[in-house]
C-alpha positions in Angstrom: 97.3 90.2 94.1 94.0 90.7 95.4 92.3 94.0 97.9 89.9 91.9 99.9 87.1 93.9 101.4 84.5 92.9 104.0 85.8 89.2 102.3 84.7 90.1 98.8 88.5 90.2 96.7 88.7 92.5 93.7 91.9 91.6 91.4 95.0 94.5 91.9 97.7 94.9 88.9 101.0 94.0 90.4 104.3 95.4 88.7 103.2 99.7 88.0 106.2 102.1 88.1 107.3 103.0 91.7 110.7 104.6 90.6 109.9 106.9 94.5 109.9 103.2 96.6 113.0 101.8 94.4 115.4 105.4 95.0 113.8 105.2 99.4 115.1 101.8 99.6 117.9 101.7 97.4 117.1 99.0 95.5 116.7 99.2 91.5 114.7 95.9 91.6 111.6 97.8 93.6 110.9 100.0 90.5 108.0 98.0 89.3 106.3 97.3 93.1 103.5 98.9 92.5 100.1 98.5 92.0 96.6 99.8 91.1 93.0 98.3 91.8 89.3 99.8 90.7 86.5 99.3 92.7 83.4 101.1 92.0 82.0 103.2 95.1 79.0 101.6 94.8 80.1 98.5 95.8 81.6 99.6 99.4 79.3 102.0 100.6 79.3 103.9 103.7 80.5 102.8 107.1 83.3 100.7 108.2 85.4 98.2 106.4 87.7 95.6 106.6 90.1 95.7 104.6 92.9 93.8 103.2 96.4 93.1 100.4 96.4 89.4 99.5 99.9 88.8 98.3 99.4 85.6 95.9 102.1 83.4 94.9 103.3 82.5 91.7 101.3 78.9 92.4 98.1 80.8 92.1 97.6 79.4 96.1 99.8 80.6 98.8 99.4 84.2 100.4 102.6 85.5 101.0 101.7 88.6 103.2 98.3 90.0 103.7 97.8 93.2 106.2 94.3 94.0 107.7 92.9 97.6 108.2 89.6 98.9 109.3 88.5 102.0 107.0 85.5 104.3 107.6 83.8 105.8 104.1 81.8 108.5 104.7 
């Protein structure tokens, strides 16, 4: 999993505890959907971004889902 910003991609940790997502849906098997990513603030800087989740498959290739927002950093 990768957070792709302005097209740089910073690696994400897929699998932290989301016990809140798994009792919302129902499903026991969401309990480990989270995950975290650290980018340092000096890297974005001010303005706006693109911004994306780059869902990658188990191959290492194929992006399952990836969903693309603008944020502003003031």
């Amino acid at each position: 999993m990768n957070i792709v910003i302005d097209g740089t991609h910073y690696p994400a940790i897929y699998g932290t505890s989301r016990a809140d997502v798994a009792l919302h849906f129902g499903v026991g098997g969401y309990a480990f959907s989270g995950f975290t990513c650290s980018i340092p603030a000096s890297q974005i800087g001010l303005g706006e971004h693109q911004t994306a989740v780059h869902v990658i498959g188990r191959d290492g290739d194929s992006v399952y889902a990836a969903w693309a927002v603008v944020v502003r950093v003031r």
